[in-house]
C-alpha positions as CSV (number, residue, x, y, z in Angstrom):
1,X,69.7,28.2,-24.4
2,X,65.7,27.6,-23.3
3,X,63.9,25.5,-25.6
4,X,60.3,26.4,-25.8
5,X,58.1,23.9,-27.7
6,X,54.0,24.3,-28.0
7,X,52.3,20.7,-28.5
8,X,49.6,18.8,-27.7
9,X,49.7,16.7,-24.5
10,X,50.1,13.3,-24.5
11,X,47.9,10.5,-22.4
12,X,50.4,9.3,-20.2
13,X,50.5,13.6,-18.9
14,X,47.6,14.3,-17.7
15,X,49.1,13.7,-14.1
16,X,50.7,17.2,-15.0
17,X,47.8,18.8,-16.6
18,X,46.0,18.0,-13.5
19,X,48.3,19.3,-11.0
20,X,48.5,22.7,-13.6
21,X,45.0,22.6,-13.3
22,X,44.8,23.0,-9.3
23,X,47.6,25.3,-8.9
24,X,45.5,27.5,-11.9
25,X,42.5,27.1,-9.6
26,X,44.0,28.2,-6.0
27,X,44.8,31.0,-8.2
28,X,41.7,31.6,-9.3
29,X,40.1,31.6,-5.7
30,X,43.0,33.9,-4.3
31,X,42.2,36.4,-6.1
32,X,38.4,36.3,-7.4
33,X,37.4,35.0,-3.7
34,X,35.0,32.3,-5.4
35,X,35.5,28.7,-4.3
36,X,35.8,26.8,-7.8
37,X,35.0,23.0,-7.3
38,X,37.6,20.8,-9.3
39,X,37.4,17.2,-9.5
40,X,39.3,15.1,-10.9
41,X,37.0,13.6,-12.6
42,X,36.2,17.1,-14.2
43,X,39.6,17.6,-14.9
44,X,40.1,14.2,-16.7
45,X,36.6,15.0,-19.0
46,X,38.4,18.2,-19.9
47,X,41.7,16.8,-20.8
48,X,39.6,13.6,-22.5
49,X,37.2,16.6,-24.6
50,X,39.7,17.2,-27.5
51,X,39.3,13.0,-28.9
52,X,35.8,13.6,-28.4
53,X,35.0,16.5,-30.2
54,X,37.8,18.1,-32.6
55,X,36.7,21.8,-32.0
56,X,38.4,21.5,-28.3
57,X,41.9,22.1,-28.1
58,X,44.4,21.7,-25.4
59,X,48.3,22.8,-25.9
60,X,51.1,22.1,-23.3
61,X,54.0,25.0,-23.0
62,X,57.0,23.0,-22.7
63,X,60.5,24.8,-21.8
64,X,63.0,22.8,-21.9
65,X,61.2,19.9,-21.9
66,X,58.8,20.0,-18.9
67,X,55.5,21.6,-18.7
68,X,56.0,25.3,-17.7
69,X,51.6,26.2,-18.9
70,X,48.7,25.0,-21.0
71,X,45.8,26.4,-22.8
72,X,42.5,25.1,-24.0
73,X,40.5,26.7,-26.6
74,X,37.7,26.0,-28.7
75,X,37.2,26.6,-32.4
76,X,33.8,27.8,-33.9
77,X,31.8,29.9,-35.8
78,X,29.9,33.0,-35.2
79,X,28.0,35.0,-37.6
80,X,30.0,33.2,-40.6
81,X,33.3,33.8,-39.1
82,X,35.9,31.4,-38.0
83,X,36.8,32.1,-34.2
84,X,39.1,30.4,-31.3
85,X,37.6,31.1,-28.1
86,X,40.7,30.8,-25.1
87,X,39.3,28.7,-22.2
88,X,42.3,29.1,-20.5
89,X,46.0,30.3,-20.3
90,X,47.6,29.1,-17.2
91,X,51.7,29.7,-16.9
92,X,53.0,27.5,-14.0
93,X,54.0,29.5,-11.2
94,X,57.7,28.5,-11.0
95,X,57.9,30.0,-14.5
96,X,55.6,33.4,-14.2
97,X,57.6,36.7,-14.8
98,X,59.6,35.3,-17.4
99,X,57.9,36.2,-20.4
100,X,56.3,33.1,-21.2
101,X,52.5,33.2,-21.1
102,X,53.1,36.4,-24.0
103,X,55.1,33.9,-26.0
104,X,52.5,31.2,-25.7
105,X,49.8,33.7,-26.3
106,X,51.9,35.5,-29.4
107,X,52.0,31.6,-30.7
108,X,48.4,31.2,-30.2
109,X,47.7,34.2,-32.1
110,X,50.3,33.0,-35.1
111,X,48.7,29.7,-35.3
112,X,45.5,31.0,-35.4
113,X,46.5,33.5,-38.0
114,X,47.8,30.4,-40.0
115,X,44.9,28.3,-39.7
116,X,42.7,31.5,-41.6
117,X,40.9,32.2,-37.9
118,X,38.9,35.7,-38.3
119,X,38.8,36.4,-34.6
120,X,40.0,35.3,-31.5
121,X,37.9,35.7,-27.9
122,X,38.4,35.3,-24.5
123,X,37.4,36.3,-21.0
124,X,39.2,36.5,-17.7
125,X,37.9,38.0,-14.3
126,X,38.3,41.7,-13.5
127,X,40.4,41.0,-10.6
128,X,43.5,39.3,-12.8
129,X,45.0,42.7,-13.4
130,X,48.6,41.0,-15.3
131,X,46.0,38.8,-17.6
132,X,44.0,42.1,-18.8
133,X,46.9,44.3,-19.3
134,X,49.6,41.6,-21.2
135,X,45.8,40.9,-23.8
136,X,45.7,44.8,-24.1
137,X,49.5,44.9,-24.6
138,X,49.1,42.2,-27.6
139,X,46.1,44.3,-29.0
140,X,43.2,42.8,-27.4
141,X,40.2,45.1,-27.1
142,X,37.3,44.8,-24.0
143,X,34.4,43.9,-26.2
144,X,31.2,43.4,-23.4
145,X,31.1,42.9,-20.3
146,X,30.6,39.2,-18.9
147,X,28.0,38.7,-15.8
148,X,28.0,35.8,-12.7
149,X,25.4,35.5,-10.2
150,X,25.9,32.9,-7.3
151,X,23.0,31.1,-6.3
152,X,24.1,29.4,-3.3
């Protein structure tokens, strides 16, 4: 039987966030074409943000004891509602196709449910077709339309 377990990472794994965090970028690049810079330094602010300010979350997916994904998210308001804004959703790619990123999500939605969120929001690029149709599948709706314009 798989064990799935959400929690927040510890400090002694942010080896593994980081490593999740470059194989999410090469990603990324693959298939938006945009070069995303990615320190480690970056990376280590990121995975630092959640002691510093208690609106940033990060959760670890862990199957069976070993990190198969993470997400980060924000909580805030908006026009006097409570939301969580998703960062990111990355699913390791050993353990893509299995289901897992819509359990994590379906979690994320449950715990936000729990914790009296109004609304939940995120954004991913045009070109990550499985991303856009698992959020439809789960009953997310295209609200806007989000812009970029490279300047070098």
């Amino acid at each position: 039987m798989v064990k799935k377990e959400i929690l927040k990472p510890k400090t002694n794994e942010f080896e593994s966030y980081y490593k999740l965090r470059k194989e999410a970028n090469k990603y990324f690049v693959r298939i938006s074409g945009n070069k995303i810079p990615l320190s480690k330094k970056e990376v280590k602010a990121e995975f630092s943000a959640p002691k510093k300010n208690k609106k940033n979350k990060i959760y670890f997916l862990k199957i069976n004891g070993g990190i198969a994904g993470y997400m980060n998210f924000t909580a805030m308001r908006r026009s006097g509602k409570k939301l969580n804004y998703l960062g990111d959703i990355v699913i390791a790619e050993k353990f893509k196709g299995k289901g897992y990123g819509k359990y994590f999500m379906k979690k994320f939605i449950k715990m936000s449910k729990e914790k009296g969120i109004d609304r939940i929001g995120l954004g991913t690029m045009a070109e990550n077709k499985t991303a856009i149709k698992l959020y439809k599948k789960l009953g997310f709706e295209i609200k806007g339309y989000n812009f970029g314009m490279d300047l070098k």
